[in-house]
Biopython code that builds the backbone (N, CA, C, O; Angstrom):
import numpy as np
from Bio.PDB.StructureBuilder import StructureBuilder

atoms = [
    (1, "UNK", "N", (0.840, -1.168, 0.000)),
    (1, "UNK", "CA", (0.000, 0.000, 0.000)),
    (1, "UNK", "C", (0.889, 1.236, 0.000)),
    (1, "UNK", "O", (1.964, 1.278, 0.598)),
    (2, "UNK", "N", (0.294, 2.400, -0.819)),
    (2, "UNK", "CA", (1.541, 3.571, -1.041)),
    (2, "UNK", "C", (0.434, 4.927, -0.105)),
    (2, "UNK", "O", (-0.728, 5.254, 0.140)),
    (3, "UNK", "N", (1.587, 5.219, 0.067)),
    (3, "UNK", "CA", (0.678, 6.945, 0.774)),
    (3, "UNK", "C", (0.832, 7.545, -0.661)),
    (3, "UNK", "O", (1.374, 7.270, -1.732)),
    (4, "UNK", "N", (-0.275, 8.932, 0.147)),
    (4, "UNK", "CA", (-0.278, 9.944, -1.261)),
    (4, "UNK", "C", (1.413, 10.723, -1.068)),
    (4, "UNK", "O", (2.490, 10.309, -0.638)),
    (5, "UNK", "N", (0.895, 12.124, -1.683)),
    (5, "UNK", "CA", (1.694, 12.938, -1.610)),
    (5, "UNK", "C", (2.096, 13.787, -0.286)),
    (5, "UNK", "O", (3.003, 14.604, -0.129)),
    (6, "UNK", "N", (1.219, 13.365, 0.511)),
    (6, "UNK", "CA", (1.535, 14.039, 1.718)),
    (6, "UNK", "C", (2.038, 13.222, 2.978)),
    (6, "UNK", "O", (2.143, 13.468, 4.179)),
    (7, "UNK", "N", (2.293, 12.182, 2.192)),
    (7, "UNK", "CA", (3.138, 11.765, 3.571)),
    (7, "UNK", "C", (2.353, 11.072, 4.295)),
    (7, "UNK", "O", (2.802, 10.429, 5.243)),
    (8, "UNK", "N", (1.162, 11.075, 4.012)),
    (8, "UNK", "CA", (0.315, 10.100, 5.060)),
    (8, "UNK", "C", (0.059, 11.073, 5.938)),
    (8, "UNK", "O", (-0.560, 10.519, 6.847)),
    (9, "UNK", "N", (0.177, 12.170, 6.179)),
    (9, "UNK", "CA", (-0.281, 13.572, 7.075)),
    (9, "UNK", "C", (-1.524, 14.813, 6.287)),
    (9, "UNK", "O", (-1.405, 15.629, 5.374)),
    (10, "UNK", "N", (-2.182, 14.587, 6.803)),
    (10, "UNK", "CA", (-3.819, 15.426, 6.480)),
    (10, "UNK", "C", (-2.979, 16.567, 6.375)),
    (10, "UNK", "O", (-1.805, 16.381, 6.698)),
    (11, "UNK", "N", (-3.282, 17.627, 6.024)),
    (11, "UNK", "CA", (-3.312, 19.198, 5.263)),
    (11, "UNK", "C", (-3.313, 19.664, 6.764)),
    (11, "UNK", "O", (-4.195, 19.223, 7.500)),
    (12, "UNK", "N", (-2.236, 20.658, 7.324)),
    (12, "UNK", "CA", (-2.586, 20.950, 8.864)),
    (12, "UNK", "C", (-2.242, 20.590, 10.037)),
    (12, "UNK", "O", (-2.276, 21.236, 11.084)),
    (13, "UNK", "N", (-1.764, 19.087, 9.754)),
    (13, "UNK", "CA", (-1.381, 18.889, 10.931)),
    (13, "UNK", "C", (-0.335, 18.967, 11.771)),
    (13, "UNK", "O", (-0.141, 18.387, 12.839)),
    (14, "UNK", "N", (0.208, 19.609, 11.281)),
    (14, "UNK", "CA", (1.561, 20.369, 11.719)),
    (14, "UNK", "C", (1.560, 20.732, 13.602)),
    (14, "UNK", "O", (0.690, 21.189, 14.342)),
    (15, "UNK", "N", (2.737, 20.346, 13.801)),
    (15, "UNK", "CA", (2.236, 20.451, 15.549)),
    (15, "UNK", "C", (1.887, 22.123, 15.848)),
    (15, "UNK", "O", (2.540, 23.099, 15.476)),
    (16, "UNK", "N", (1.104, 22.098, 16.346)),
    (16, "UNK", "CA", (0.447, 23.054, 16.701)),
    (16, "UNK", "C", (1.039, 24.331, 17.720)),
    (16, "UNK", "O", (2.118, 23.808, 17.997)),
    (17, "UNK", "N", (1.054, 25.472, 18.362)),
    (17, "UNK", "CA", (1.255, 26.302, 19.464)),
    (17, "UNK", "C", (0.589, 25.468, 20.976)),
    (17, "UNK", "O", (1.229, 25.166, 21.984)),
    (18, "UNK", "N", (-0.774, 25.264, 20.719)),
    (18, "UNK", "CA", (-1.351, 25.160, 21.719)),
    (18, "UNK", "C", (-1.343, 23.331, 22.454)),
    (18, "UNK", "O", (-1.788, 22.776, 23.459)),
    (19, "UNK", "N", (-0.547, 22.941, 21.222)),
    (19, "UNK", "CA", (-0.411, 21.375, 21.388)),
    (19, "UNK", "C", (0.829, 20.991, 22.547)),
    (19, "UNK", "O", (0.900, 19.899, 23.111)),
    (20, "UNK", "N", (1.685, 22.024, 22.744)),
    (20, "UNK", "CA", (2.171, 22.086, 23.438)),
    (20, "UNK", "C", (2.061, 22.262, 25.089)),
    (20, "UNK", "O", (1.045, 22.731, 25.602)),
    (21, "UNK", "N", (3.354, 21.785, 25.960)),
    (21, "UNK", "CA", (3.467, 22.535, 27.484)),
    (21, "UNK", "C", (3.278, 23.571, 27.657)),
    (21, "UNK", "O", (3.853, 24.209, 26.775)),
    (22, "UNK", "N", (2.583, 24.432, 28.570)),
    (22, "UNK", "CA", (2.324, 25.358, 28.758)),
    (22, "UNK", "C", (4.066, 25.823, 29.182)),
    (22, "UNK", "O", (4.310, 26.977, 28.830)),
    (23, "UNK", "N", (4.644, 25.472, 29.514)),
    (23, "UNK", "CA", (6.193, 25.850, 30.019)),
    (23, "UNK", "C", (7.108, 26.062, 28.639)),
    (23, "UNK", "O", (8.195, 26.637, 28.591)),
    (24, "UNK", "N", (6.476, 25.525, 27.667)),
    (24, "UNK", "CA", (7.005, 25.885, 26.255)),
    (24, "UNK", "C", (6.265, 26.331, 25.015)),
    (24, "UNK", "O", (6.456, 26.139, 23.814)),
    (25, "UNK", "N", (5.416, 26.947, 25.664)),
    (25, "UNK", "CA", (4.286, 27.531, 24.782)),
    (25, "UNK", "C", (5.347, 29.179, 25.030)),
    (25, "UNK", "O", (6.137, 29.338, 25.960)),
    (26, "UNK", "N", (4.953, 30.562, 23.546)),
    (26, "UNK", "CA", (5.227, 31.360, 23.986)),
    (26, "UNK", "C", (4.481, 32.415, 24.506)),
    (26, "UNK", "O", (3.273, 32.557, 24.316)),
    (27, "UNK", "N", (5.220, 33.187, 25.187)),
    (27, "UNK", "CA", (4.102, 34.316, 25.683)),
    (27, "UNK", "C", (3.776, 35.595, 24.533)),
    (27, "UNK", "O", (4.564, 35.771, 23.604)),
    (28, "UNK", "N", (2.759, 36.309, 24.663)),
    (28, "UNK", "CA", (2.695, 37.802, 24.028)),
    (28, "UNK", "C", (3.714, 38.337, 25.102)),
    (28, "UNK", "O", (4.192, 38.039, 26.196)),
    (29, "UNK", "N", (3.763, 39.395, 24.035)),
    (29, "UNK", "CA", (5.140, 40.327, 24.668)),
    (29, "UNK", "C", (4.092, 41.688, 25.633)),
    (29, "UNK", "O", (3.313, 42.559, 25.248)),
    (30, "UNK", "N", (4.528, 41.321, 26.809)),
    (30, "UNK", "CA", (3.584, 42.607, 27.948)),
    (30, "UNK", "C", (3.425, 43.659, 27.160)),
    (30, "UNK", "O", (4.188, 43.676, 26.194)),
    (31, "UNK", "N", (2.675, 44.552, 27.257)),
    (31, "UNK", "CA", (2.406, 45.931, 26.423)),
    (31, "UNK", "C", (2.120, 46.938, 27.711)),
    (31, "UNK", "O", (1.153, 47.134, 28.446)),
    (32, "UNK", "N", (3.556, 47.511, 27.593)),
    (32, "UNK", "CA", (3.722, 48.938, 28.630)),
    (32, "UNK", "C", (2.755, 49.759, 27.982)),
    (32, "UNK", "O", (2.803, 49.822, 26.754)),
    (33, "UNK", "N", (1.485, 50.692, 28.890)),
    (33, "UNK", "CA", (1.359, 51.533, 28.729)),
    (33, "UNK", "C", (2.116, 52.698, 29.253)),
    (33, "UNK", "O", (2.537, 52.706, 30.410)),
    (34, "UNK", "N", (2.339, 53.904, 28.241)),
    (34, "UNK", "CA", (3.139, 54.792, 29.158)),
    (34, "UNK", "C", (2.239, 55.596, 30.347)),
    (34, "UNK", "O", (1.106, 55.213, 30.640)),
    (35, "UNK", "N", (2.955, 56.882, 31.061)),
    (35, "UNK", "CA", (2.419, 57.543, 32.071)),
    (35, "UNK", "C", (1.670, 58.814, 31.422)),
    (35, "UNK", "O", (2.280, 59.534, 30.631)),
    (36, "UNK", "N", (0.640, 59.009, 31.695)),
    (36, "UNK", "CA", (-0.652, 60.157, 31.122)),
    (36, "UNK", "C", (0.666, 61.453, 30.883)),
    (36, "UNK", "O", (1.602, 61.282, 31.664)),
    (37, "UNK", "N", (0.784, 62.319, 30.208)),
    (37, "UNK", "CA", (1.580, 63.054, 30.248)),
    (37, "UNK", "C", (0.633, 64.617, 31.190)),
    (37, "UNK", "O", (-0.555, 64.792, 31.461)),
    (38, "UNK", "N", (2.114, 65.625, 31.476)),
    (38, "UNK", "CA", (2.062, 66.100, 32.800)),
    (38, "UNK", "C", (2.095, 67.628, 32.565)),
    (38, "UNK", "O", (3.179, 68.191, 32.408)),
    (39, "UNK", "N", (0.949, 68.299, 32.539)),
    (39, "UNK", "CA", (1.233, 69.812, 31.915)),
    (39, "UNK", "C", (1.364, 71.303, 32.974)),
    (39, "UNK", "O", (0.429, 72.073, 33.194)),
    (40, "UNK", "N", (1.975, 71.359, 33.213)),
    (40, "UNK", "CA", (2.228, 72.325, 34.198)),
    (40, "UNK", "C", (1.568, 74.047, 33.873)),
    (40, "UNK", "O", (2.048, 74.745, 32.980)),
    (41, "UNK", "N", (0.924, 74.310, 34.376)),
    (41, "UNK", "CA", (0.756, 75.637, 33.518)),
    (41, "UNK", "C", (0.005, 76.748, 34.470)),
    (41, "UNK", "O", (-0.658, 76.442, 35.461)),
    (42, "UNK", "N", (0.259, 78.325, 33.919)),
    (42, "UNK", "CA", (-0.097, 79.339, 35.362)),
    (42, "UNK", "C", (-1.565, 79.796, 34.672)),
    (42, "UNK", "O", (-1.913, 80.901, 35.087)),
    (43, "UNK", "N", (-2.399, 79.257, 33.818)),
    (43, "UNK", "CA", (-3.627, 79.510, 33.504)),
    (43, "UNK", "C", (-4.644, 78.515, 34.170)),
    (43, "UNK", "O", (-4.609, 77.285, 34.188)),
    (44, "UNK", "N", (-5.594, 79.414, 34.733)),
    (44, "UNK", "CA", (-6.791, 78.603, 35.262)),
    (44, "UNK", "C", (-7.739, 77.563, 34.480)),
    (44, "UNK", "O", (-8.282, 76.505, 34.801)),
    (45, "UNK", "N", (-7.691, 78.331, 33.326)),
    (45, "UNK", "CA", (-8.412, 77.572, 32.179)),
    (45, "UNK", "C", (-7.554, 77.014, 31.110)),
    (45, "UNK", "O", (-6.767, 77.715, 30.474)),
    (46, "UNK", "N", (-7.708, 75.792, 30.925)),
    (46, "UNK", "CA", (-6.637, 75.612, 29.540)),
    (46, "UNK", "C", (-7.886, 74.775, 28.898)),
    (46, "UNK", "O", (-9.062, 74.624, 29.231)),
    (47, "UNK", "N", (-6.884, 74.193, 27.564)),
    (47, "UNK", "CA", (-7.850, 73.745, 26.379)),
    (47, "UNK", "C", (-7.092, 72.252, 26.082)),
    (47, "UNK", "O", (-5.971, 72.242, 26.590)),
    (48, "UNK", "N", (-7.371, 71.230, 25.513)),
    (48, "UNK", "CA", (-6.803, 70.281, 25.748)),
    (48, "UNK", "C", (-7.471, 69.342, 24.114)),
    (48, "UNK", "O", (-8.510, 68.683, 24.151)),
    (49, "UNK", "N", (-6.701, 69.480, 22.957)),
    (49, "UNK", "CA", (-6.851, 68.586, 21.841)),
    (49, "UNK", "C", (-6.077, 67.658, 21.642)),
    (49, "UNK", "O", (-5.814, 67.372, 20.474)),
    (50, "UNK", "N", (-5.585, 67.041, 22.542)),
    (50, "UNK", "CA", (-4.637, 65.763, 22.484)),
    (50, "UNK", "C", (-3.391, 65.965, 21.747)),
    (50, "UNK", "O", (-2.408, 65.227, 21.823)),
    (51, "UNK", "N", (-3.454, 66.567, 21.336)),
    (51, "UNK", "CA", (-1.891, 67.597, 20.514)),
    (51, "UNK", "C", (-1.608, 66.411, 19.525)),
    (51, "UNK", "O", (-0.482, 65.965, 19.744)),
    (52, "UNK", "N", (-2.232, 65.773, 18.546)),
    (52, "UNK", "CA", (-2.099, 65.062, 17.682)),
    (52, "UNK", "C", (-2.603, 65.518, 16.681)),
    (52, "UNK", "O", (-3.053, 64.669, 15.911)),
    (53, "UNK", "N", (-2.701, 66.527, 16.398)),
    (53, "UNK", "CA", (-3.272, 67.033, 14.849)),
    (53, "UNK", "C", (-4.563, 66.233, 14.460)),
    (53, "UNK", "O", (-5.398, 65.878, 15.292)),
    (54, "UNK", "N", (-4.636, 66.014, 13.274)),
    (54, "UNK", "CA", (-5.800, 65.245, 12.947)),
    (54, "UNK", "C", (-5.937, 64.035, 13.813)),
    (54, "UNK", "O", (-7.147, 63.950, 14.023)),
    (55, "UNK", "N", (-5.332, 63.060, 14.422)),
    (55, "UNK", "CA", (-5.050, 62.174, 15.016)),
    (55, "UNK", "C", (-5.064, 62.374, 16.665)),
    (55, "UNK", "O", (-4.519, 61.768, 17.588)),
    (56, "UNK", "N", (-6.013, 63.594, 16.578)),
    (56, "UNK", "CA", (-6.454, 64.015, 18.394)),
    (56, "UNK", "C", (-7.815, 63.917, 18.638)),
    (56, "UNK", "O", (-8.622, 63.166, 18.090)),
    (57, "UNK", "N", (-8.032, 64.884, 19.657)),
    (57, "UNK", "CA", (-9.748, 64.550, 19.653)),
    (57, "UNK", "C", (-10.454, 65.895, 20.096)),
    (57, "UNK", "O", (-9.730, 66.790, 20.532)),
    (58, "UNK", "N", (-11.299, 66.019, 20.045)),
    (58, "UNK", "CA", (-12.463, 67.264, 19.688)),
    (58, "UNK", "C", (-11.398, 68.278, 20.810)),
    (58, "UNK", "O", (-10.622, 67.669, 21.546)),
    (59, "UNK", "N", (-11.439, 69.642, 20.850)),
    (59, "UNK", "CA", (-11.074, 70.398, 21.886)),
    (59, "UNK", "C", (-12.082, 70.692, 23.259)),
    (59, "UNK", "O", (-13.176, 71.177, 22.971)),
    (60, "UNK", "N", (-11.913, 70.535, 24.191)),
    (60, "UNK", "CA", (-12.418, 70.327, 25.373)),
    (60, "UNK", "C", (-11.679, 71.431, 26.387)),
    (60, "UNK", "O", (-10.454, 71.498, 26.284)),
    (61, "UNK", "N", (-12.322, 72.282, 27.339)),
    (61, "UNK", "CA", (-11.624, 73.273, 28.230)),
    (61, "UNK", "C", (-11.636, 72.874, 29.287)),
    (61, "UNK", "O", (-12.324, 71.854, 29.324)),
    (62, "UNK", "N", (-11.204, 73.145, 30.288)),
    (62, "UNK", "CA", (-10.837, 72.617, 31.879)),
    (62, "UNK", "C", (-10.876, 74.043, 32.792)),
    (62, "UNK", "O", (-10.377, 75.058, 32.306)),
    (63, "UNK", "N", (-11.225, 74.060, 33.554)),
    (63, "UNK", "CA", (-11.066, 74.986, 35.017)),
    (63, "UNK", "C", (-10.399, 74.075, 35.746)),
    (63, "UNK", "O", (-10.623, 72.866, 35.786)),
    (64, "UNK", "N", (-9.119, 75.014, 36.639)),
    (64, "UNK", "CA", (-7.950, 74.763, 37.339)),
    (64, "UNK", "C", (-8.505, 74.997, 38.662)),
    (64, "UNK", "O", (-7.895, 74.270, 39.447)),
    (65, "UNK", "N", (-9.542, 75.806, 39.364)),
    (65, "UNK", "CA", (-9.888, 75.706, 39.674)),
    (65, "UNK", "C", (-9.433, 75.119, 41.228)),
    (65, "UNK", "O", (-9.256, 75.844, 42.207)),
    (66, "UNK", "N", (-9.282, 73.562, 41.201)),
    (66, "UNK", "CA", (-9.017, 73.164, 42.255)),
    (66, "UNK", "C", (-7.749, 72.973, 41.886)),
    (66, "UNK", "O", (-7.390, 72.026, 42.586)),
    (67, "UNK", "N", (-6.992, 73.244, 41.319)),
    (67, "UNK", "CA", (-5.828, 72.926, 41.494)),
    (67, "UNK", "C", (-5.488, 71.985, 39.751)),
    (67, "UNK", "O", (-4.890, 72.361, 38.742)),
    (68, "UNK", "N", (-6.020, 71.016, 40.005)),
    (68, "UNK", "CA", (-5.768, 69.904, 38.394)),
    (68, "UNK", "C", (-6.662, 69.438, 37.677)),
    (68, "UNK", "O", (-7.721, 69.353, 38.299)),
    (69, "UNK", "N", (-6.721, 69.090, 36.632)),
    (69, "UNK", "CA", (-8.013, 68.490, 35.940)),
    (69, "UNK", "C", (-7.138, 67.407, 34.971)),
    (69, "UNK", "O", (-5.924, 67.437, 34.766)),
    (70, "UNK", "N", (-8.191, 66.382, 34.403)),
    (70, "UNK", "CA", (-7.453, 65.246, 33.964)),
    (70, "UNK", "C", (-8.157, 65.498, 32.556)),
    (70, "UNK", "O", (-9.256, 66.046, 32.641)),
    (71, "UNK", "N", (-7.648, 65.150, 31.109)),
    (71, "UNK", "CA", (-8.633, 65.034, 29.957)),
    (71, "UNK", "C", (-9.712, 64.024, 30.260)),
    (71, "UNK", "O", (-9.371, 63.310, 31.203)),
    (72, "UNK", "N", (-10.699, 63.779, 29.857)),
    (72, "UNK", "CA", (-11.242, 62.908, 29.694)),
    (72, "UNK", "C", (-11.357, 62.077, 28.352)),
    (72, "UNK", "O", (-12.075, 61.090, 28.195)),
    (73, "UNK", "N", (-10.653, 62.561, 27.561)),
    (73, "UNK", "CA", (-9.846, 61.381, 26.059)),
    (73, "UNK", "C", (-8.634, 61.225, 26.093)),
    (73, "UNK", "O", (-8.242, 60.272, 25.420)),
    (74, "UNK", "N", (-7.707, 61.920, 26.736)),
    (74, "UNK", "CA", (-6.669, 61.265, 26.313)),
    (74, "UNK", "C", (-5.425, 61.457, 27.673)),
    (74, "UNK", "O", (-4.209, 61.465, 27.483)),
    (75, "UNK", "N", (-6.042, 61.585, 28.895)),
    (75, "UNK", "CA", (-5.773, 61.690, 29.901)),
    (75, "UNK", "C", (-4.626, 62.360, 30.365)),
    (75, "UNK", "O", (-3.964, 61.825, 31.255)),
    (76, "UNK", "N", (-4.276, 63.487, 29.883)),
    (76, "UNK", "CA", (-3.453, 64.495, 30.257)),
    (76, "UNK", "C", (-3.572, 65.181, 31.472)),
    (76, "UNK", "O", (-4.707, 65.593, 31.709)),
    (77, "UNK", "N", (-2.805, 65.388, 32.213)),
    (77, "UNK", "CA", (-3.133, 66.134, 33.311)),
    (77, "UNK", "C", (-2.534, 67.560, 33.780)),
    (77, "UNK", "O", (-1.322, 67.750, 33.881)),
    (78, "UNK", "N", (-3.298, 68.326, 33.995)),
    (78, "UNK", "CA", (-2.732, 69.744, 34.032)),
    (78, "UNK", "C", (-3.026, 70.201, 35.181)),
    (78, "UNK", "O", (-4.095, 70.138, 35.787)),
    (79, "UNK", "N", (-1.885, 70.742, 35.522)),
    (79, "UNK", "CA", (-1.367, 71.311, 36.918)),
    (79, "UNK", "C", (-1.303, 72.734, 36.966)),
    (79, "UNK", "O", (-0.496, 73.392, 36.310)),
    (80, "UNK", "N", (-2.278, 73.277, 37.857)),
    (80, "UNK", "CA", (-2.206, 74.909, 37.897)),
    (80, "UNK", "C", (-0.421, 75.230, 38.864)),
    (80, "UNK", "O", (-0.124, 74.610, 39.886)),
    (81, "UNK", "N", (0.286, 76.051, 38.358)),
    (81, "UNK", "CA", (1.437, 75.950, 39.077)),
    (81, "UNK", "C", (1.480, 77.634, 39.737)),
    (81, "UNK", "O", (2.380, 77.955, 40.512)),
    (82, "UNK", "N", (0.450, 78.566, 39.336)),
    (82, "UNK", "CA", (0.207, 79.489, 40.017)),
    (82, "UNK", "C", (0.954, 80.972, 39.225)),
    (82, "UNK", "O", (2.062, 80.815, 38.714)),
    (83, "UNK", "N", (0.709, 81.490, 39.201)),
    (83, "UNK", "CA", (0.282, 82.865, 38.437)),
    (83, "UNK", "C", (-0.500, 83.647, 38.258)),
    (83, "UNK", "O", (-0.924, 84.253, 39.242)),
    (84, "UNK", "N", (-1.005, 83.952, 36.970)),
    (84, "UNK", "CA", (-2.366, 84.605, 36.642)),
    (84, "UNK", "C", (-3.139, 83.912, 37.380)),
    (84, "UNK", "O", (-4.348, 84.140, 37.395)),
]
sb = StructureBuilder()
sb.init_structure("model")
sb.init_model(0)
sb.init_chain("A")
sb.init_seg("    ")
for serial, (resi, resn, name, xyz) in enumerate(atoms, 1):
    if name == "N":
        sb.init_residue(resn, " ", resi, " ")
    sb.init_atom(name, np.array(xyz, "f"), 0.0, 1.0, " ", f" {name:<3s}", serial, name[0])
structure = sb.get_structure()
Protein backbone atom coordinates (compact mmCIF):
# COMPACT_ATOMS: atom_id res chain seq x y z
CA UNK A 1 0.00 0.00 0.00
CA UNK A 2 1.54 3.57 -1.04
CA UNK A 3 0.68 6.95 0.77
CA UNK A 4 -0.28 9.94 -1.26
CA UNK A 5 1.69 12.94 -1.61
CA UNK A 6 1.53 14.04 1.72
CA UNK A 7 3.14 11.76 3.57
CA UNK A 8 0.32 10.10 5.06
CA UNK A 9 -0.28 13.57 7.07
CA UNK A 10 -3.82 15.43 6.48
CA UNK A 11 -3.31 19.20 5.26
CA UNK A 12 -2.59 20.95 8.86
CA UNK A 13 -1.38 18.89 10.93
CA UNK A 14 1.56 20.37 11.72
CA UNK A 15 2.24 20.45 15.55
CA UNK A 16 0.45 23.05 16.70
CA UNK A 17 1.25 26.30 19.46
CA UNK A 18 -1.35 25.16 21.72
CA UNK A 19 -0.41 21.37 21.39
CA UNK A 20 2.17 22.09 23.44
CA UNK A 21 3.47 22.54 27.48
CA UNK A 22 2.32 25.36 28.76
CA UNK A 23 6.19 25.85 30.02
CA UNK A 24 7.00 25.88 26.26
CA UNK A 25 4.29 27.53 24.78
CA UNK A 26 5.23 31.36 23.99
CA UNK A 27 4.10 34.32 25.68
CA UNK A 28 2.69 37.80 24.03
CA UNK A 29 5.14 40.33 24.67
CA UNK A 30 3.58 42.61 27.95
CA UNK A 31 2.41 45.93 26.42
CA UNK A 32 3.72 48.94 28.63
CA UNK A 33 1.36 51.53 28.73
CA UNK A 34 3.14 54.79 29.16
CA UNK A 35 2.42 57.54 32.07
CA UNK A 36 -0.65 60.16 31.12
CA UNK A 37 1.58 63.05 30.25
CA UNK A 38 2.06 66.10 32.80
CA UNK A 39 1.23 69.81 31.91
CA UNK A 40 2.23 72.32 34.20
CA UNK A 41 0.76 75.64 33.52
CA UNK A 42 -0.10 79.34 35.36
CA UNK A 43 -3.63 79.51 33.50
CA UNK A 44 -6.79 78.60 35.26
CA UNK A 45 -8.41 77.57 32.18
CA UNK A 46 -6.64 75.61 29.54
CA UNK A 47 -7.85 73.75 26.38
CA UNK A 48 -6.80 70.28 25.75
CA UNK A 49 -6.85 68.59 21.84
CA UNK A 50 -4.64 65.76 22.48
CA UNK A 51 -1.89 67.60 20.51
CA UNK A 52 -2.10 65.06 17.68
CA UNK A 53 -3.27 67.03 14.85
CA UNK A 54 -5.80 65.25 12.95
CA UNK A 55 -5.05 62.17 15.02
CA UNK A 56 -6.45 64.01 18.39
CA UNK A 57 -9.75 64.55 19.65
CA UNK A 58 -12.46 67.26 19.69
CA UNK A 59 -11.07 70.40 21.89
CA UNK A 60 -12.42 70.33 25.37
CA UNK A 61 -11.62 73.27 28.23
CA UNK A 62 -10.84 72.62 31.88
CA UNK A 63 -11.07 74.99 35.02
CA UNK A 64 -7.95 74.76 37.34
CA UNK A 65 -9.89 75.71 39.67
CA UNK A 66 -9.02 73.16 42.26
CA UNK A 67 -5.83 72.93 41.49
CA UNK A 68 -5.77 69.90 38.39
CA UNK A 69 -8.01 68.49 35.94
CA UNK A 70 -7.45 65.25 33.96
CA UNK A 71 -8.63 65.03 29.96
CA UNK A 72 -11.24 62.91 29.69
CA UNK A 73 -9.85 61.38 26.06
CA UNK A 74 -6.67 61.27 26.31
CA UNK A 75 -5.77 61.69 29.90
CA UNK A 76 -3.45 64.50 30.26
CA UNK A 77 -3.13 66.13 33.31
CA UNK A 78 -2.73 69.74 34.03
CA UNK A 79 -1.37 71.31 36.92
CA UNK A 80 -2.21 74.91 37.90
CA UNK A 81 1.44 75.95 39.08
CA UNK A 82 0.21 79.49 40.02
CA UNK A 83 0.28 82.87 38.44
CA UNK A 84 -2.37 84.61 36.64
Amino acid sequence: MTKGAGGGKSAGASHRETDRPMSEQKTPATTVTPDPEVIYTDKRRVSCDGGGGALGHPIVWYSLEDGEAECGYCDRKFIYKGGS
